[in-house]
N, C-alpha and C positions, 0 to 999 in steps of 0.2 A: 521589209527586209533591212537591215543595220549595214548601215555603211560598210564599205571593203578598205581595209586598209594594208597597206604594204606589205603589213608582219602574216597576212591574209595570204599576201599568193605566191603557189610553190613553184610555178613556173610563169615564167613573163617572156614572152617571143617579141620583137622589136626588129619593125623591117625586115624581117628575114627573106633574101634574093636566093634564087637557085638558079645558076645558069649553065649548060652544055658546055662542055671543054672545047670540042668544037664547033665553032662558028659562031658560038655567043648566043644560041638559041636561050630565050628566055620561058624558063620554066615556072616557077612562081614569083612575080615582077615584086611584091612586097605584102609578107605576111604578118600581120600582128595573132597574137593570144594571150589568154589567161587562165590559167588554170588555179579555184583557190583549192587549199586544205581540205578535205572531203570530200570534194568535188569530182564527180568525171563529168569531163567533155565528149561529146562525140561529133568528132569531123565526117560529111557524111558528103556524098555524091559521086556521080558518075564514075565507073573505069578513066582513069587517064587523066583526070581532075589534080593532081598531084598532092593527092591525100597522103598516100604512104610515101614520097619521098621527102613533104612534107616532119612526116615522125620519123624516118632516119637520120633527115637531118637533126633534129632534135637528140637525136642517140649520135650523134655523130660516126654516121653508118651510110653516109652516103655512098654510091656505085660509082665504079672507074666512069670515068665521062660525064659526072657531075659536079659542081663544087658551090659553093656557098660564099656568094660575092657580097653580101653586105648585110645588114642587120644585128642583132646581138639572142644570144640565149644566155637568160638566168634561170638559173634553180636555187630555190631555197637564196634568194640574195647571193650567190656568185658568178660570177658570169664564165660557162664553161666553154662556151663557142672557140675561143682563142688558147686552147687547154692543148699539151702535149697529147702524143699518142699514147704516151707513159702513165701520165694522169687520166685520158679516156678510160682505159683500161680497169681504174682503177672508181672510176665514176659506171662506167656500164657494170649490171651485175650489182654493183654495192646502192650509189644514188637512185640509177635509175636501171628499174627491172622490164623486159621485154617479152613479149608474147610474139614470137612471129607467127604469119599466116601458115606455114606447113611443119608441124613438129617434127614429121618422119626425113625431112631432109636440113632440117634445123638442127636438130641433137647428131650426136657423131656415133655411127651406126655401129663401130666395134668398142664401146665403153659401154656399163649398162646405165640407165637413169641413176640408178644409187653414186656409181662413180662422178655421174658427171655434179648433182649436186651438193654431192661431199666437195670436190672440188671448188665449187662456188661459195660453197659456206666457209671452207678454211680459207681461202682466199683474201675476203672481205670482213672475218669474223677471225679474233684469236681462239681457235678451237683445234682440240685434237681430232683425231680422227674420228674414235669412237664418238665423242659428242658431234660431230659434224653428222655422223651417219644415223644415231639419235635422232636430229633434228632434222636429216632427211626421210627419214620415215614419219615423226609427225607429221613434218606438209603435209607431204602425200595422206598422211590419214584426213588433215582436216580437205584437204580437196576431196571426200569420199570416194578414194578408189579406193575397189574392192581387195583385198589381199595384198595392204598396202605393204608389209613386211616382206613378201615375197616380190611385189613389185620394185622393191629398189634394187631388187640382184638383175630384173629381166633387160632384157636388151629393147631398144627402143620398138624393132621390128616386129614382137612378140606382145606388142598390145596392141589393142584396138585403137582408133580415133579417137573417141573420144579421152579414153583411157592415157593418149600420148597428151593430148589436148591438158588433163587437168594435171598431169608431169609436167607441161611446160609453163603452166602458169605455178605452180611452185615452186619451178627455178626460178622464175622473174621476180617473187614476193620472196626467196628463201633470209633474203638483206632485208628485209624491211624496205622496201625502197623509199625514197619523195614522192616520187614519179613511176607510174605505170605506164608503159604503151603496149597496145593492144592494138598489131595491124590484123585486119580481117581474123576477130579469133574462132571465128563458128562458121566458116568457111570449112562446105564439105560434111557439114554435121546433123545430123539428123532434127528434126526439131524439138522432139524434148531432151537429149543432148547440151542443144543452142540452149534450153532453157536452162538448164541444169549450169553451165559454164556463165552464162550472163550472170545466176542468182550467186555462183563464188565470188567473180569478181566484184559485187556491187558488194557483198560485205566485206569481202579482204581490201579494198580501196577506202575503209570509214576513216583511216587514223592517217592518208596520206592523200596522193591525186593522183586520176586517170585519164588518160588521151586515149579512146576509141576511133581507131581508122576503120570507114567501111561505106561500101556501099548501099548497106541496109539499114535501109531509115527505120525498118520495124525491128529490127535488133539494135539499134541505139537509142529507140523511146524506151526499149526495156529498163534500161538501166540509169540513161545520163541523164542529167541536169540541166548540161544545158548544149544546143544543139550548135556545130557552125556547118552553114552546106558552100560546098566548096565547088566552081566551075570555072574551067580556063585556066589554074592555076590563082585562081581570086576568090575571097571570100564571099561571094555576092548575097547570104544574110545568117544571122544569127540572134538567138537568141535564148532563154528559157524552153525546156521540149517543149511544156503546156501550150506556152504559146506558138509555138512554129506549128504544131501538129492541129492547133485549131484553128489559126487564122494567118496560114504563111503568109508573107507580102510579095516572094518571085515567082513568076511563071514555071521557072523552073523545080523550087520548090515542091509548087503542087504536081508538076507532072510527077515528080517523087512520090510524094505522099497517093498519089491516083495510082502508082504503080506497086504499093505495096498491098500483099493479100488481104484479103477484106478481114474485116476484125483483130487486125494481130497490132494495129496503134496504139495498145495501151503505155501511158505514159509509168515505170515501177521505177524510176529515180528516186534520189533522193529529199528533191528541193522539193 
């Protein structure tokens, strides 16, 4: 494998502290990552491990009662951690695209999908209307929902799961993003569904990078490259999936990989 060089990676996480507003409870004591250029990562373990506050903090989407005491976030070589709410704003959505874990209380339940990613697209993109609503209806075709033309008028409650599922990853990709984050995205989903959404994202993430949050080690062999498992709020290992999934080094680890369904390990990454 060819050296990694700077102009390499999309995101760079450095010390990142998350601590409790109250009392100073220490939630993740000091995170590093890397994510390069086609790359996804997948952050993987336990409920409570601070996976997913882990990636909001990176969206700078953290929850009242938490904040982010030290460390740095670059994307693409800027550093956004010290960024106004004004320029957040204007970074989420455009830089970096989001998949959250539940679409039906995620999307805003009186707009329909079409509205909400016209809205996103003229936002981030000098477009008119008509081209915004255009290009909303591509997504949605290349995500294979069905009767995607009629899907951008319907309202988020009038699809299915999975059907909200590949709407919300087309607002996350509708910018082109750097950076994808995907908390728990196949959560709740049937399994060929989960397959169906893993095999979007692993091609819509070729020309940029992916951060998979989840507790499923066999839905993050599907797709990532390379794995970090996360307990305590500490990264306790990492490395290439091949390798974690054939020869972990933590206890913990293998109790993971021992506790996913038998046969579903295959590693369908990229690396």
């Amino acid at each position: 494998m060819s050296a990694v060089t700077h102009s390499d990676i999309a995101l760079d996480v450095n010390g990142l502290r998350l601590e409790a507003v109250e009392g100073g409870c220490v939630l993740v004591p000091s995170l590093d990552l890397q994510i390069r250029r086609g790359e996804i990562l997948g952050l993987v373990g336990e409920s409570g491990s601070g996976k997913t506050l882990t990636c909001f903090g990176i969206a700078g989407l953290l929850p009242t009662g938490v904040r982010m005491t030290a460390g740095e976030i670059i994307l693409d070589g800027q550093r956004i951690d010290n960024r106004s709410e004004k320029e957040w704003r204007a970074i989420r959505g455009g830089q970096i695209g989001m998949i959250f874990q539940d679409p039906l209380s995620s999307f805003n339940p009186v707009k329909t999908i079409g509205s909400i990613l016209i809205e996103s697209a003229r936002r981030h993109q000098n477009l008119s209307k008509a081209e915004a609503r255009a290009l909303a209806i591509d997504i949605l075709k290349s995500m294979h929902l069905p009767g995607s033309s009629a899907c951008v008028d319907a309202y988020p409650h009038q699809l299915s799961g999975g059907q909200r599922q590949r709407a919300m990853i087309g607002l996350a990709l509708i910018n082109n993003p750097a950076l994808l984050l995907a908390d728990e995205p196949t959560t709740a989903l049937d399994p060929t569904v989960q397959l169906q959404i893993l095999a979007l994202m692993r091609r819509k993430v070729s020309n940029s990078a992916g951060l998979m949050v989840t507790h499923d080690i066999a839905a993050a062999a599907a797709i990532c490259d390379r794995l970090v498992v996360m307990l305590e709020g500490q990264i306790i290992e990492e490395g290439p999936t091949r390798t974690i999934l054939s020869a972990p080094q933590h206890d913990f680890t293998r109790q993971l990989l021992a506790a996913a369904p038998i046969g579903t390990l295959t590693h369908g990454g990229g690396q």
